[in-house]
N, C-alpha and C positions, 0 to 999 in steps of 0.2 A: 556531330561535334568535331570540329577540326583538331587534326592529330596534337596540334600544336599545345592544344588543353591537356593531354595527358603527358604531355613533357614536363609542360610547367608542375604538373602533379607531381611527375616524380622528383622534381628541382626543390618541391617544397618536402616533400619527405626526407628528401639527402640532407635538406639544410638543416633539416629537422633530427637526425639520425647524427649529424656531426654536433652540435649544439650539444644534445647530449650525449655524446660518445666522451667529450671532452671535460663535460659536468662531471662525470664520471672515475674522468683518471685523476681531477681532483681532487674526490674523496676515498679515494681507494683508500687513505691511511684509518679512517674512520668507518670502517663497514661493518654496517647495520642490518637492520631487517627492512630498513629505509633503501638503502644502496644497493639491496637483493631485489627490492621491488620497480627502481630505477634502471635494474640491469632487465630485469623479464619486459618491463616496458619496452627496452630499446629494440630485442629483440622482434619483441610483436611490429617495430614499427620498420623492422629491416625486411619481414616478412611482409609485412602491406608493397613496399617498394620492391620486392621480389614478383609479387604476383601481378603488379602492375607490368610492369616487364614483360612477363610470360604471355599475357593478353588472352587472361583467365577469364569467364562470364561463370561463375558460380551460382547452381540453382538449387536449391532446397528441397525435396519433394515431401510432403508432411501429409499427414491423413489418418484416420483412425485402422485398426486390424482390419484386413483382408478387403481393404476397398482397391485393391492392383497396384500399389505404388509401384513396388519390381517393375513387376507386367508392362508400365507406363513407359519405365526406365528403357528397360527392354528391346520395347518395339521402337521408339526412338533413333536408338543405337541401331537396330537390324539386329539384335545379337542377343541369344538367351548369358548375357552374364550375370545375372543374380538371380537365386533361387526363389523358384515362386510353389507355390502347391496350397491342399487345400487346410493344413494347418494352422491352427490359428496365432497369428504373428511368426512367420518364416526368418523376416527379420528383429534382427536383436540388439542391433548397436548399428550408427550413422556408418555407412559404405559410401565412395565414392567411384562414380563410374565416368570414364573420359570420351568426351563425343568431342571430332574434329570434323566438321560439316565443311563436305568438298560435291563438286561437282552438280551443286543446284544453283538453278538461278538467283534465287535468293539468299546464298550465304555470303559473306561478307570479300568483298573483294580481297582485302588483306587475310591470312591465316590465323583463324581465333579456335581457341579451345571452350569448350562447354562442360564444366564440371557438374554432375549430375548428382547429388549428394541424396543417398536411401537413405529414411531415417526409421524408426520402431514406429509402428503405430501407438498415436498418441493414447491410446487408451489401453496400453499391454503395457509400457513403465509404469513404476509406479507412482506417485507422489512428488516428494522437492527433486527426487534424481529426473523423474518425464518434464517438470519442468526448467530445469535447469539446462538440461539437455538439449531440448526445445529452443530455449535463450541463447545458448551458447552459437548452434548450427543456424540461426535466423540472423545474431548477427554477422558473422560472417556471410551471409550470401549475400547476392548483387538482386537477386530474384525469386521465390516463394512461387513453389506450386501447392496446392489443396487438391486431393484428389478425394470426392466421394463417388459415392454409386449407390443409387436409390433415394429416399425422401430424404432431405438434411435433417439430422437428429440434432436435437439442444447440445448434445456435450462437442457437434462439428462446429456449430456455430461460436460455444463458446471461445472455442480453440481458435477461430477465424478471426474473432474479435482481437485474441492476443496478439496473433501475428501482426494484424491491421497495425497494433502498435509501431510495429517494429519498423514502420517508415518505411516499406521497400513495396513494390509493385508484387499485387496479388494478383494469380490467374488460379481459379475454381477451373479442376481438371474433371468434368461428369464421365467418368468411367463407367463400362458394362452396358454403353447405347443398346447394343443386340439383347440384354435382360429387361428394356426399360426401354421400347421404341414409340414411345407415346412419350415421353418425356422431352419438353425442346425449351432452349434457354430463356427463355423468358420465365416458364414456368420455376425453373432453377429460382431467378431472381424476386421470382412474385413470395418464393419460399422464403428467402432469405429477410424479406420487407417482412413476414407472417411471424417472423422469431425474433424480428427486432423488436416487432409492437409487443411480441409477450414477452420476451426476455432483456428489452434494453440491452445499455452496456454501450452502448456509444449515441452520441449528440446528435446523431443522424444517424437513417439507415445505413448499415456496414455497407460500404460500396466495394465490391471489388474490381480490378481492372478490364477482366474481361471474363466470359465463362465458355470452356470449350468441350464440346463435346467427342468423347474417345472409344472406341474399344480395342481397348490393348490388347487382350486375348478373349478375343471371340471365343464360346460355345463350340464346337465341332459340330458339325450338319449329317445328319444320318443318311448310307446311301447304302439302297439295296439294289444288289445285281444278280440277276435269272442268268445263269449258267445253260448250257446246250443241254445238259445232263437233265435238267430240268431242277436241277439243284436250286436254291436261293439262299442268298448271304447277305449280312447287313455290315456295314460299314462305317467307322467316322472317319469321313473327312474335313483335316482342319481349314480353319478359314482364315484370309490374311488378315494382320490387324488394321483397325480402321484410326491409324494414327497422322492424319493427313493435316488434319485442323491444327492438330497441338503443335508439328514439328514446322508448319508456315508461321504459326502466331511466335514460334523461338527465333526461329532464323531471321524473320522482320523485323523485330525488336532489338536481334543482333544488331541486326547491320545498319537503324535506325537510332538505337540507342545504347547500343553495346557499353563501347567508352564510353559513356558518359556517366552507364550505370558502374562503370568498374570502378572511375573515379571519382563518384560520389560519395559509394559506401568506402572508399579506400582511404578518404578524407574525414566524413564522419567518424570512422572509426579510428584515423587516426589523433581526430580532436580529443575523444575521448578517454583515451590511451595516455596522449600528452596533458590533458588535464590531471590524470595520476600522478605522472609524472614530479609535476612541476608543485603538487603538493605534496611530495615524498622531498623534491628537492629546498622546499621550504622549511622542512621538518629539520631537513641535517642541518641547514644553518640558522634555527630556528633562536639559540644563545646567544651567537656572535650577532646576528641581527639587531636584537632587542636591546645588547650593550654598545652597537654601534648609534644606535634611535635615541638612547639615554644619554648618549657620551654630548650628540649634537641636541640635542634636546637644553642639557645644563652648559654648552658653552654659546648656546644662545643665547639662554636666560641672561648670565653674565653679562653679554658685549651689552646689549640691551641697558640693560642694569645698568653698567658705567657709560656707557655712551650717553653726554649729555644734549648730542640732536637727534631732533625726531626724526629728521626726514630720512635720515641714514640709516636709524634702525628699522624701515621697514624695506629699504634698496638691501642692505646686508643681511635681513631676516629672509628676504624671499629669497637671495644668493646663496644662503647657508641651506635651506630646505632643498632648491635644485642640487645641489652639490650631496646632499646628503642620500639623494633619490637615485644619483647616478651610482655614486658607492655602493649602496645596496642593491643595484641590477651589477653590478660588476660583480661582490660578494655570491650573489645568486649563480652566476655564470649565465643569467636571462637578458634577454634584448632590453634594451628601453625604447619604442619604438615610436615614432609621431603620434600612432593610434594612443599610446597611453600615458605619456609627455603630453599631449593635450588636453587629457581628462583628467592628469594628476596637477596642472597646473591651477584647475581650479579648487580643488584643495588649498594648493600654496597660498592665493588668491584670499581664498578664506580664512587661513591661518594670520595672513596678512593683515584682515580686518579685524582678528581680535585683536592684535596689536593694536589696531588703528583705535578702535571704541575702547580700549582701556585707555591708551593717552587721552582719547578725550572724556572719560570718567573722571580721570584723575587732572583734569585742565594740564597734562604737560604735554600739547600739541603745539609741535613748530616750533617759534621762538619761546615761545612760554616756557620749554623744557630747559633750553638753555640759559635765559635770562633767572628761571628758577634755581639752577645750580649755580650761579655766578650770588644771587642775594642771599643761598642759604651760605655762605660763606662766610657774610660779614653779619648775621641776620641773628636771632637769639636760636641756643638748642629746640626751639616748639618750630622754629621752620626745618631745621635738619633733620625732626623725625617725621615732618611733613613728607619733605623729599625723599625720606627713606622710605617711607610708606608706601610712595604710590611707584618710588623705582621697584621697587620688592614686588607690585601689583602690574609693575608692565612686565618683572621677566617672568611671573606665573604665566600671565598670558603666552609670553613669546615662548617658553618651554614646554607648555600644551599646546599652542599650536604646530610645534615641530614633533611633539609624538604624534599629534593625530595626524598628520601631512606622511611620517614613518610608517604606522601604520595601515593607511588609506597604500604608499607605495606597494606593501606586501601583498594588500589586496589585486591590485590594477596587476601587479608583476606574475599572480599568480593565476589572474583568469584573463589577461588581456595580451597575454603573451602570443598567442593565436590570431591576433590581428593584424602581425605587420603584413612590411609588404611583400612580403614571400611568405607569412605566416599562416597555417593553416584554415582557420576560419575567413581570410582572406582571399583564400585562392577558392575557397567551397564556395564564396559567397559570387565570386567573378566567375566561377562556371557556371554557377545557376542564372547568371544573368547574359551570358553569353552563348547557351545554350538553347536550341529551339526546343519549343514544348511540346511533345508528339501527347497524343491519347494516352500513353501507358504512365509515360514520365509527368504526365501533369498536378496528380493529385503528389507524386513522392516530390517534386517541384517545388507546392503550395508548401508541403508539410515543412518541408526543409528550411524553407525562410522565414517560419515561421518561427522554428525552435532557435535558428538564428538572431533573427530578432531580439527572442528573449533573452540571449545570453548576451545581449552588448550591456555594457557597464553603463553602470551610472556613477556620476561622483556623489 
């Protein structure tokens, strides 16, 4: 991914970070539980631009009690920093451990950090807190490891299913090779297909990205040694770890798709973040909105009403509606941006046409309307409440077509804010398109355009 993608990333988070830094000082005189959730948002989103910066690769490691997560950590690093033994669940809450991979051929020519995040095995929390937990540290990371060791049990798979949700590249860490040397990955996979047929849970076999095979901490090897004395002593000697597979399959992906996974979830996550956002920021001006929708609403109906040509009231209906759409992205403090200016226009478009099909309900189309006002004048009172009737019947029209065109704006402004041209779901969607697709990034790729897709509006 050229560097040039994660500039633009963080160009779009700042714009994104000033936007509402600004909404902000705003409503500071009106602070709510709204403006407290607007304030936590912004920070989360200074924090995504923080760690893009830093040129963080954030990894998850998840797994049930005592399958070596530490241990995994551990050998990685070269370095016993987290405790491991034969306890059950050593760990207790998410640790993070910092790997800066220097001096192999395959880490990444620029200087990148590897955040290694320990988490509790899944099956020692308990209940909403293991799941919550779980959610929380999966979506932050860029990358999800699974470590088991021995036959995959129903409650790893279920667990693997969840993560799968979580859109982000799965790598199955098979930990303990030295307890289990008859075990090689295919078999891994053949298990996996074996618990999909019985357990379902997803549309297709769980695929995961890749499965490697580890031994973090080896077994000790027994050594006996015959002394001159004629003595004999037995011995363990430890054996190094065989973490050779997992720490190529990290650094490759590094330096393959590092950035791109940094800024993918940096993006997704900040869509999600800003879609809070922006419906906390709908909420404060939720009043002033609804009496500004009302105010143009009835002084449409009105011009309408007295306006005795047709063809004006629908050039100054559809004037009054753009005008009305801009004020309320000004109100908001939100963009109005091409993306949603073109999809709000066909609303206007539409509101347009009931105008149009009431005057011609009511035969006052074109001349008709005017030549109609000129005879109810000299014409008996049964033509004056003719005309009153059907003027009465076009400004109903013309003042529901301007709420619904008001409220379709609140719509568009509030989920399509993410599409300009420096707008989040914008920049997520030009990286996924201008980004090569390796094996690991391909399925999180698929997934991403997918859920893309579904969030583009419709009028």
């Amino acid at each position: 991914m050229p560097p040039t993608l994660l500039t633009r990333t963080r160009q779009t988070l700042t714009q994104a970070i000033a936007r509402y830094s600004a909404i902000l000082q705003g409503t500071v005189a009106t602070a709510t539980a709204h403006t407290a959730a607007m304030k936590t948002g912004l920070g989360q989103l200074e924090s995504l631009n923080t760690k893009l910066e830093s040129r963080c690769l954030r990894v998850a490691v998840f797994g049930l009690v005592s399958r070596g997560k530490s241990a995994v950590i551990n050998a990685l690093v070269g370095e016993a920093v987290l405790e491991t033994g034969p306890l059950h669940g050593v760990t207790r809450w998410p640790r993070s451990v910092y790997w800066q991979p220097q001096g192999d051929d395959l880490a990444p020519p620029e200087p990148w950090q590897v955040e290694l995040i320990d988490t509790p095995g899944l099956d020692e929390v308990g209940g909403d807190l293991r799941a919550d937990m779980a959610q929380s540290v999966a979506q932050q990371a860029d990358l999800i490891l699974f470590v088991v060791a021995g036959d995959i049990t129903r409650a790893e798979y279920q667990a693997l299913v969840t993560l799968h949700q979580q859109q982000k590249p799965l790598l199955l860490v098979f930990n303990k090779t030295d307890l289990y040397p008859d075990v090689d990955r295919q078999q891994v996979y053949t298990r996996l297909s074996q618990l999909w047929q019985t357990l379902g849970g997803t549309p297709s076999p769980l695929a995961v990205d890749d499965v490697i095979m580890v031994a973090a901490s080896p077994a000790p090897l027994p050594v006996r040694t015959e002394w001159p004395d004629g003595r004999v002593s037995q011995d363990w000697e430890p054996v190094p770890a065989a973490i050779a597979p997992l720490k190529t399959a990290l650094l490759t992906l590094l330096q393959q798709d590092g950035p791109a996974l940094v800024a993918l979830n940096a993006l997704r996550r900040a869509r999600t973040i800003e879609a809070d956002m922006v419906g906390h920021v709908i909420q404060v001006h939720a009043s002033q909105a609804d009496n500004l929708i009302w105010q143009f609403a009835k002084y449409k109906a009105a011009a309408v009403a007295l306006n005795p040509i047709a063809g004006l009231d629908l050039v100054g209906g559809m004037v009054s509606d753009l005008v009305m759409i801009r004020t309320l992205a000004r109100l908001y403090g939100l963009p109005m941006t091409n993306y949603e200016a073109g999809r709000l226009w066909k609303a206007v478009l539409k509101s347009s046409g009931i105008l149009l099909l009431s005057q011609v309900g009511s035969g006052l189309l074109g001349a008709g309307k005017t030549t109609a006002a000129l005879v109810s004048l000299v014409d008996s009172p049964t033509g004056l409440a003719a005309l009153a009737g059907a003027m009465t019947a076009q400004a109903s029209a013309a003042g529901y077509g301007t709420y619904a065109v008001g409220k379709a704006a609140k719509t568009y402004l509030e989920q399509g804010c993410t599409w300009g041209p420096e707008g989040i779901s914008a920049t997520l969607a030009h990286i996924l398109a201008d980004t090569d697709t390796s094996a690991t990034l391909a399925r999180l790729r698929l997934e991403v355009q997918t859920s893309l897709a579904g969030a583009t509006l419709e009028p």
